[in-house]
N, C-alpha and C positions, 0 to 999 in steps of 0.2 A: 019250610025253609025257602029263602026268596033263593031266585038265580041272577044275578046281577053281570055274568061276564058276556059281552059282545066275543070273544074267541070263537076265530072258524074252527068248522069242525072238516074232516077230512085232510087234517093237516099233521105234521110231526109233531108226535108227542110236548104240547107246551108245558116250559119250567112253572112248579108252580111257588106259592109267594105265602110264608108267615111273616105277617106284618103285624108289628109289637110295639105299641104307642107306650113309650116307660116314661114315667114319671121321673127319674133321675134322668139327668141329664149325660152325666160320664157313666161310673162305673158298670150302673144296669145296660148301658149301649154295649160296652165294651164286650160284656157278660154273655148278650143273645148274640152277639157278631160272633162269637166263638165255637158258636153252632154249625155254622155254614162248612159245610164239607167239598171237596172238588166231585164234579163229576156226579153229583149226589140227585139234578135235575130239581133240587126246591131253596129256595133264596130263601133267608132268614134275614128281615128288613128291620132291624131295632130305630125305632124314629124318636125324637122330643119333641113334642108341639108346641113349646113354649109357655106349657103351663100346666100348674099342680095340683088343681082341683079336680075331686075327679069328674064330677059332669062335662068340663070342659076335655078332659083329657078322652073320655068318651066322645065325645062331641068332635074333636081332631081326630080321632081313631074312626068316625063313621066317615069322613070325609076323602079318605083313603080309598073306601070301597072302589069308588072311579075312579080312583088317579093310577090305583092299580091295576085297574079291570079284575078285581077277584070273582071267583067263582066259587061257592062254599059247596054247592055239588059236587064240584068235582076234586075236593080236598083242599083250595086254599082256606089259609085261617087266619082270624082280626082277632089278636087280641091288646089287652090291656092291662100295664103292670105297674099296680101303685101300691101306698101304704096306706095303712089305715092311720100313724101317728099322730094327729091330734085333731082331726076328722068325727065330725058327730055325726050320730048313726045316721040322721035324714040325711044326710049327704053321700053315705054311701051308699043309702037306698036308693034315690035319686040316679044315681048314675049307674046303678045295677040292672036297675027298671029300664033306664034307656039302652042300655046294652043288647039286654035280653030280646028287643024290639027291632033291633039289627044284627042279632046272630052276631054281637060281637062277646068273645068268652074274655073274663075277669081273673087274672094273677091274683090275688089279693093277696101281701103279706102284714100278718098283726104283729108287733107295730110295726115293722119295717123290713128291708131287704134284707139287712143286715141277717135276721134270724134264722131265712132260708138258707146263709153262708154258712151259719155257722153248725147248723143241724149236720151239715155234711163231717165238722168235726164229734159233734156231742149231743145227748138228747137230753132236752129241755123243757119242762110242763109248769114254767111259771107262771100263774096265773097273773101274775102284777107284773110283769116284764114290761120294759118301759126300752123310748128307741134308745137312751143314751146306755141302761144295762147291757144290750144287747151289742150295742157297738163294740162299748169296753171288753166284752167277755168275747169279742170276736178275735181282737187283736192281741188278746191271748195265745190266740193259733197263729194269725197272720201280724206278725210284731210291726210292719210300715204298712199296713193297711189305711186308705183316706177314702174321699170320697171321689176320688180321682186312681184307680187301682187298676193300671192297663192289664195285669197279669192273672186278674180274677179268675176268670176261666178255665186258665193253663193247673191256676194254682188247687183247683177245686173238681178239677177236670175227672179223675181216680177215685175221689169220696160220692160220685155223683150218689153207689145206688146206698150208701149210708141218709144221704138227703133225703130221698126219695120214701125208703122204710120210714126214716125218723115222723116226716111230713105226715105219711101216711099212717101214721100209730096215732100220732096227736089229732088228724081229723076224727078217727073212729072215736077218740076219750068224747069230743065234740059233740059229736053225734048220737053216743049213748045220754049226753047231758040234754039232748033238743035245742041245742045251742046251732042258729045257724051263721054257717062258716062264711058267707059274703056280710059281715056286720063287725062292730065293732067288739062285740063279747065273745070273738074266738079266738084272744088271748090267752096261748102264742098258738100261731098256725102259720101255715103259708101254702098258696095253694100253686105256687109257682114249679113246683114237680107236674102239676097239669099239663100246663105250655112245654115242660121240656118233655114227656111222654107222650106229646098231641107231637112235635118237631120228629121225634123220634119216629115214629109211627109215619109220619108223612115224606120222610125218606124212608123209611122203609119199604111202604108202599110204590111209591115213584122209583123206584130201582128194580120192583117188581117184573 
């Protein structure tokens, strides 16, 4: 694992930085900015690069490493949160592979955000879920739910460890099938309980 941060040492405990390149432009910002706690010593930076692919969004996610000065030694973390919606698989290999080459870690939700919202309400193992199902069956819970939903967070904030189990039951179905979970055939899954368990864990620690 490379060490990339220029940070003196001999100095006061420095803030450290999850930096989260999402592929949505509103609601998934709204979503990781919701994390940031006072006093907690670790920033939670939801960014948009300006673009949907995910090599490219890998590609804006590495570029970070210096503007932030990270340090993955010492607990900061890059990661990356897209959907797989209508993404063929060389595409998500593609930008998995590059990741993997810069220590940056992959959210990945199948087919979309939407599902990781909604797992917080219900558990779901549709193998054909498709993004427009998942939408619809979200706004079941959340009735003005858009793509634009400042209150995400607040509103999903109490169900997190229901998300978290749910997420977590569907990667294991996954993984007894050999089915791997960064590709387009782990329809539904989402691996976005990672990044908020790595968040968690990195305030925890920094508060130590």
């Amino acid at each position: 694992m490379g060490r990339y941060s220029r940070r003196k040492i001999n100095r006061r405990k420095p803030r450290r930085f999850v930096v989260i390149v999402c592929e949505g432009v509103k609601t998934e910002i709204q979503y990781f900015k919701g994390f940031n706690e006072r006093n907690s010593g670790v920033k939670i930076e939801p960014l948009h690069g300006d673009c949907t692919d995910p090599k490219n969004i890998v590609s804006f996610a590495k570029e970070q490493i210096a503007k932030y000065d990270l340090d993955f030694e010492e607990g900061d973390g890059l990661w990356c949160a897209f959907d797989v919606d209508e993404n063929k698989e060389e595409i998500i290999t593609r930008a998995v592979k590059l990741a993997n080459e810069k220590n940056i870690q992959i959210a990945l939700s199948n087919p979309c955000i939407e599902l990781w919202f909604l797992l917080h309400y219900e558990w779901i193992n549709n193998h054909a879920l498709t993004r427009d199902e998942a939408f619809y069956k979200l706004k079941e819970h959340i009735k003005d739910y858009d793509k634009n939903y400042p209150e995400i967070h607040s509103v999903l904030k109490d169900k997190l460890p229901t998300a978290i189990k749910n997420a977590k039951k569907l990667n294991k179905i996954h993984e007894n099938e050999g089915i791997q979970l960064l590709s387009t055939k782990s329809v539904p899954s989402s691996q976005v309980f990672k990044l908020v368990e790595f968040i968690h864990k990195t305030i925890e620690k920094n508060r130590a």
